[in-house]
BATORZA-919721 format. One record per atom (N, C-alpha, C): residue number from 1; residue in three letters; atom name; x, y, z. Coordinates in Angstrom, 1 decimal. Layout:
N
atom n: NUM res: ALA atom: CA east: X north: Y up: Z
...
This chain:
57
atom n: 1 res: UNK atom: N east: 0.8 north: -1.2 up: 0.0
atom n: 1 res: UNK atom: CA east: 0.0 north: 0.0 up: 0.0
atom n: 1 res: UNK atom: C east: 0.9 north: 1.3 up: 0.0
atom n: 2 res: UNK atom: N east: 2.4 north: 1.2 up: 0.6
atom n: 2 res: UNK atom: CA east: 3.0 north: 2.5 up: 0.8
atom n: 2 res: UNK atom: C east: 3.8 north: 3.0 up: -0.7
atom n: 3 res: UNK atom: N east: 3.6 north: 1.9 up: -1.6
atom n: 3 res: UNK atom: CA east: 4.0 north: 2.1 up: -2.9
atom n: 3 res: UNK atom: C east: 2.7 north: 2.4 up: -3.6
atom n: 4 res: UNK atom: N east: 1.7 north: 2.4 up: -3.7
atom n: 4 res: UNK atom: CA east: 0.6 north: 3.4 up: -4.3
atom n: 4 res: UNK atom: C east: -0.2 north: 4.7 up: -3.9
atom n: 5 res: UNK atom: N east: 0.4 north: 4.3 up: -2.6
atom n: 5 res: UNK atom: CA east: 0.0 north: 5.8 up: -1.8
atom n: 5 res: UNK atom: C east: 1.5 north: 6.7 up: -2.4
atom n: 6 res: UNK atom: N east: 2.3 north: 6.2 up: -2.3
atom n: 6 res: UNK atom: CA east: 3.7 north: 7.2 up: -2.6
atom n: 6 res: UNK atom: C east: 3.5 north: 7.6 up: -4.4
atom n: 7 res: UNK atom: N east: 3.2 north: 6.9 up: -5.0
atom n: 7 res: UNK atom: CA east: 3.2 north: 7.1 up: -6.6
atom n: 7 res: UNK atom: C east: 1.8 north: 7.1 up: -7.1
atom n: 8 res: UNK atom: N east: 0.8 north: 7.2 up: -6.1
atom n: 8 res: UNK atom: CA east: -0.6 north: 7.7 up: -7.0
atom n: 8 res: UNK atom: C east: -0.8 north: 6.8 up: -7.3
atom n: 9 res: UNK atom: N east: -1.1 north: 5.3 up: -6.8
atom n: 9 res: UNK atom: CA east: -2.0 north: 4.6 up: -7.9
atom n: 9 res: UNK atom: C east: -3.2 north: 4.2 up: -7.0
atom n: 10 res: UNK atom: N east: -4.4 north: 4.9 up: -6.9
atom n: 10 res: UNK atom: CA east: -5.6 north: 4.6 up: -6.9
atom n: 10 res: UNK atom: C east: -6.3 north: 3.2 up: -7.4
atom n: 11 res: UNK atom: N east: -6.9 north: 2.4 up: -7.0
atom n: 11 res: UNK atom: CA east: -7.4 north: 1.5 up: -7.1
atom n: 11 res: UNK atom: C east: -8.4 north: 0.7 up: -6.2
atom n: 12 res: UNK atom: N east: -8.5 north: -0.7 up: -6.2
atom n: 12 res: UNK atom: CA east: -9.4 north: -1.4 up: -5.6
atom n: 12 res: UNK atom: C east: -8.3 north: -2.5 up: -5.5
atom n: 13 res: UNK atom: N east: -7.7 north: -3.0 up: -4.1
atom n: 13 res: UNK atom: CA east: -7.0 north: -3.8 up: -4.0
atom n: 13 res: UNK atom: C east: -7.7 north: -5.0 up: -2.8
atom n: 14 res: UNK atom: N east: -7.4 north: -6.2 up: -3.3
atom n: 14 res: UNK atom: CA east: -7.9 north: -7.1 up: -2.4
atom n: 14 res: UNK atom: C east: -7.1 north: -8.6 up: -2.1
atom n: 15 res: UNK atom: N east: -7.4 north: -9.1 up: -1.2
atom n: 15 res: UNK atom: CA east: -6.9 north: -10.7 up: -1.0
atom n: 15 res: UNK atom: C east: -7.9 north: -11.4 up: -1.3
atom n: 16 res: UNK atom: N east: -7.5 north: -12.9 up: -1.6
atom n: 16 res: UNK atom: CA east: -8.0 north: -13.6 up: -2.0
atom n: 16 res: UNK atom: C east: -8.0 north: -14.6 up: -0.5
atom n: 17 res: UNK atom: N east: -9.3 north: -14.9 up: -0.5
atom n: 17 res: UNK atom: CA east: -9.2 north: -15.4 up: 1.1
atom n: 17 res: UNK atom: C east: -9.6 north: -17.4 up: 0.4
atom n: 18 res: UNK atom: N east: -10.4 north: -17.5 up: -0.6
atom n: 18 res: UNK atom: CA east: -10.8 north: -18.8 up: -0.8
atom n: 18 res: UNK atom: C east: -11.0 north: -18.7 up: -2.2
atom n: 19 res: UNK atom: N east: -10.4 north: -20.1 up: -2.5
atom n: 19 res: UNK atom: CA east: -11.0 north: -20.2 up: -4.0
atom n: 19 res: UNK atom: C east: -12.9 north: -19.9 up: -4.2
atom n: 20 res: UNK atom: N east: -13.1 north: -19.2 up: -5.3
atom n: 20 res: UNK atom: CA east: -14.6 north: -19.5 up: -5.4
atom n: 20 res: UNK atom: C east: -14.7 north: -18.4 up: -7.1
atom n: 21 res: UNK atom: N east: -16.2 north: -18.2 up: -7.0
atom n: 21 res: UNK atom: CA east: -16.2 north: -17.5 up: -8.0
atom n: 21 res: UNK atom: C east: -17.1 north: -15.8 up: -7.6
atom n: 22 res: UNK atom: N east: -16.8 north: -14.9 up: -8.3
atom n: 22 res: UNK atom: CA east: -16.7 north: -13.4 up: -8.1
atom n: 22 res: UNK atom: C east: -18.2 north: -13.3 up: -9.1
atom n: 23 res: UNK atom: N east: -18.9 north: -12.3 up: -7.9
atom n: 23 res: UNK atom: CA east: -20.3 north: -11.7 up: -8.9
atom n: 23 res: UNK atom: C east: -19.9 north: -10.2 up: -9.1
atom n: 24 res: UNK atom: N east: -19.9 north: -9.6 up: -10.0
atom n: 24 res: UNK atom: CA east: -19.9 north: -8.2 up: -10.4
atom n: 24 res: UNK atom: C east: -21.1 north: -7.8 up: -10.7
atom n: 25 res: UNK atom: N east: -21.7 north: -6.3 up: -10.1
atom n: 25 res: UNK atom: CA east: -22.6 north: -6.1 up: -10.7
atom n: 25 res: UNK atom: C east: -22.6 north: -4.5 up: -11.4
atom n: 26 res: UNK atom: N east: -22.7 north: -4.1 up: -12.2
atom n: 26 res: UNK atom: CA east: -22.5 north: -3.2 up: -12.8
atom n: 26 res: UNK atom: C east: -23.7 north: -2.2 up: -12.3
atom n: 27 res: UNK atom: N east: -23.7 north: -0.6 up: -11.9
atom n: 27 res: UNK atom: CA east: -24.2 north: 0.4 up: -11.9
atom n: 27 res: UNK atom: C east: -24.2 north: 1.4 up: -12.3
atom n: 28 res: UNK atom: N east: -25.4 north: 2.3 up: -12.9
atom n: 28 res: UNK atom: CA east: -24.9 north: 3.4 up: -13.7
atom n: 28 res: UNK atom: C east: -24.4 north: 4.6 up: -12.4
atom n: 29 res: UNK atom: N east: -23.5 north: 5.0 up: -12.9
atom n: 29 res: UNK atom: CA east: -22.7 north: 5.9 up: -11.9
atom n: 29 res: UNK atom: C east: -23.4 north: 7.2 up: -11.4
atom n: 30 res: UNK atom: N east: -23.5 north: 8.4 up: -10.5
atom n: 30 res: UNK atom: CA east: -24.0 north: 9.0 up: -10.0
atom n: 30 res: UNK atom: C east: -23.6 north: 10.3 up: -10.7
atom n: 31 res: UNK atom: N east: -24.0 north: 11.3 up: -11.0
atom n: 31 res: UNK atom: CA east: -23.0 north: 12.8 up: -10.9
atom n: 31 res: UNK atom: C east: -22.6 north: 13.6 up: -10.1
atom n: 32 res: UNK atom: N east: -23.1 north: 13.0 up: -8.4
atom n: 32 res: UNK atom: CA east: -22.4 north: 13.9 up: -7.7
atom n: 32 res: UNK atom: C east: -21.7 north: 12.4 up: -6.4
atom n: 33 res: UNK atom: N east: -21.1 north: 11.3 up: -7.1
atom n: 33 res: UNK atom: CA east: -19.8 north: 10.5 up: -6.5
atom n: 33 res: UNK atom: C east: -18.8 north: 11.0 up: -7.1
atom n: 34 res: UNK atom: N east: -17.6 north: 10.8 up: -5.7
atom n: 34 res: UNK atom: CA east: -16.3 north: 10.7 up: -6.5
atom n: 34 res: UNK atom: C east: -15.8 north: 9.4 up: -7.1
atom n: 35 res: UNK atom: N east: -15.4 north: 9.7 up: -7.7
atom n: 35 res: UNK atom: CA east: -14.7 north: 8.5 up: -8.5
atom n: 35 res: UNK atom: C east: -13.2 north: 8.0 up: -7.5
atom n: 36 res: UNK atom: N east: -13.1 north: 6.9 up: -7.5
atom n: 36 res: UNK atom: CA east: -11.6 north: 6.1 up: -7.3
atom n: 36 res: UNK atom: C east: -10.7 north: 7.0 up: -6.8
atom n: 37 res: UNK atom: N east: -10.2 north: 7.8 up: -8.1
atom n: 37 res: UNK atom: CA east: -9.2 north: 8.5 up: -7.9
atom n: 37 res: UNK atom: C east: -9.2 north: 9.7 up: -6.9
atom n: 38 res: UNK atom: N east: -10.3 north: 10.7 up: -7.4
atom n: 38 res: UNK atom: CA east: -10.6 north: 11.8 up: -6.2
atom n: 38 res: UNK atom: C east: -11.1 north: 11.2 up: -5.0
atom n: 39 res: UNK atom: N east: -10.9 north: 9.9 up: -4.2
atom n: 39 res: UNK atom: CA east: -11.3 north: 9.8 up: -2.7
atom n: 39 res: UNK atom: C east: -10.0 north: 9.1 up: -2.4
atom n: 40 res: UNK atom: N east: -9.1 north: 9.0 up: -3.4
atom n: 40 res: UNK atom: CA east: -7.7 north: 8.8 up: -3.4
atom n: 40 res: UNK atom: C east: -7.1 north: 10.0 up: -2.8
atom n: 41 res: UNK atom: N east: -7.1 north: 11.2 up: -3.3
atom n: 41 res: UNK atom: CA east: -6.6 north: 12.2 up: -3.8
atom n: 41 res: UNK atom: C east: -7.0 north: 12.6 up: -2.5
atom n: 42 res: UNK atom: N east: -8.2 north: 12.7 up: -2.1
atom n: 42 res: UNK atom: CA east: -8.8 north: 13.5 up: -0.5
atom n: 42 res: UNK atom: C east: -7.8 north: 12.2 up: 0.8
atom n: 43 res: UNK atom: N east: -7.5 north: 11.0 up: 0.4
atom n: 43 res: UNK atom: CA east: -7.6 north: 10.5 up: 1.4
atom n: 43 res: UNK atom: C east: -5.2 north: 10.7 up: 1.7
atom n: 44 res: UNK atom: N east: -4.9 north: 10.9 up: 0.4
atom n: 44 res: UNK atom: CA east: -3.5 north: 11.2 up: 0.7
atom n: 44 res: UNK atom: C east: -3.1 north: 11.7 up: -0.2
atom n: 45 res: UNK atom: N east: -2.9 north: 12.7 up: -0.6
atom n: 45 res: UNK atom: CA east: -3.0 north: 13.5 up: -1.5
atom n: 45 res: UNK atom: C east: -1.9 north: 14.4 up: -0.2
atom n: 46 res: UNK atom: N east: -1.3 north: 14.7 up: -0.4
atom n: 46 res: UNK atom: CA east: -0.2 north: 15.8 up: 0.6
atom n: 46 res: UNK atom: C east: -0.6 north: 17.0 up: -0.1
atom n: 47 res: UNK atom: N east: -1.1 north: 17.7 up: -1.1
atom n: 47 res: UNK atom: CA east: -1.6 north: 18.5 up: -1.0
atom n: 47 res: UNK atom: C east: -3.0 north: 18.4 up: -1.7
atom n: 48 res: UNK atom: N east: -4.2 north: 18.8 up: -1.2
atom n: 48 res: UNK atom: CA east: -5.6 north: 18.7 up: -1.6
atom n: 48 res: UNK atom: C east: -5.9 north: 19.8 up: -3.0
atom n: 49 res: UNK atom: N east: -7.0 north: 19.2 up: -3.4
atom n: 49 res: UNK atom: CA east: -7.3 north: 19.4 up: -4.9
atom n: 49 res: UNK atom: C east: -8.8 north: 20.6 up: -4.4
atom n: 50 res: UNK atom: N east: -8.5 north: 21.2 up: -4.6
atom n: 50 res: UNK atom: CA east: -9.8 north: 22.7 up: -4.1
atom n: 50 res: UNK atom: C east: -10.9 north: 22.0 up: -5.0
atom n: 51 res: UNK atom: N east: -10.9 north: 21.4 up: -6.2
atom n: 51 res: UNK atom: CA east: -12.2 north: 21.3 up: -6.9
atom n: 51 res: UNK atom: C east: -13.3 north: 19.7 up: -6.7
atom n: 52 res: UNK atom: N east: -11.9 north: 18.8 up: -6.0
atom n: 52 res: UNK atom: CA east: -13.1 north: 17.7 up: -5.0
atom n: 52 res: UNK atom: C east: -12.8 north: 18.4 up: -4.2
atom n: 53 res: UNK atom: N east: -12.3 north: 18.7 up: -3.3
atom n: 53 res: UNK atom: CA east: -12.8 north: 19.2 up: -1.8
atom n: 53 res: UNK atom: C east: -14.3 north: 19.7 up: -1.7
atom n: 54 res: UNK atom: N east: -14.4 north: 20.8 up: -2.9
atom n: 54 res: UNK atom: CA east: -15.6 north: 21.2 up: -2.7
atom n: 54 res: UNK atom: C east: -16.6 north: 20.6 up: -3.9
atom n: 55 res: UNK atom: N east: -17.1 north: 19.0 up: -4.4
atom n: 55 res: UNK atom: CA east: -17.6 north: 18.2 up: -4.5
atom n: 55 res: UNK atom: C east: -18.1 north: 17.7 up: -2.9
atom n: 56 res: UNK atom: N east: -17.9 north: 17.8 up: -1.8
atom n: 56 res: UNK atom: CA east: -18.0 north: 17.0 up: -0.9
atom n: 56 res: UNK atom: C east: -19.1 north: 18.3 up: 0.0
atom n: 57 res: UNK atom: N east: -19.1 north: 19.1 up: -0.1
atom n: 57 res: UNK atom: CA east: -19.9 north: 20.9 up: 0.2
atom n: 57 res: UNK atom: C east: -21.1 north: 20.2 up: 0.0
């Protein structure tokens, strides 16, 4: 984790605890969620982005 927090890579990271099989389910996205990257950006971001910050207002 301290190598994507250091170089920005945003994502969805997981363990695999048991073999089995994965359901996905697809949703149409909102206009006022952040995406991945800006709750990245809010959560370590050493300097903050003024235009999500105020997404969250």
């Amino acid at each position: 984790m301290k190598e994507c927090i250091e170089y920005d890579f945003p994502g969805a990271y997981v363990n695999v605890l048991e073999k089995g099989q994965v359901y996905l389910s697809l949703v149409k996205p909102s206009d006022n969620l952040l995406t991945a990257h800006q709750l990245f950006q809010l959560l370590y971001a050493k300097k903050k982005d003024e235009k999500i910050l105020r997404l969250l207002i």
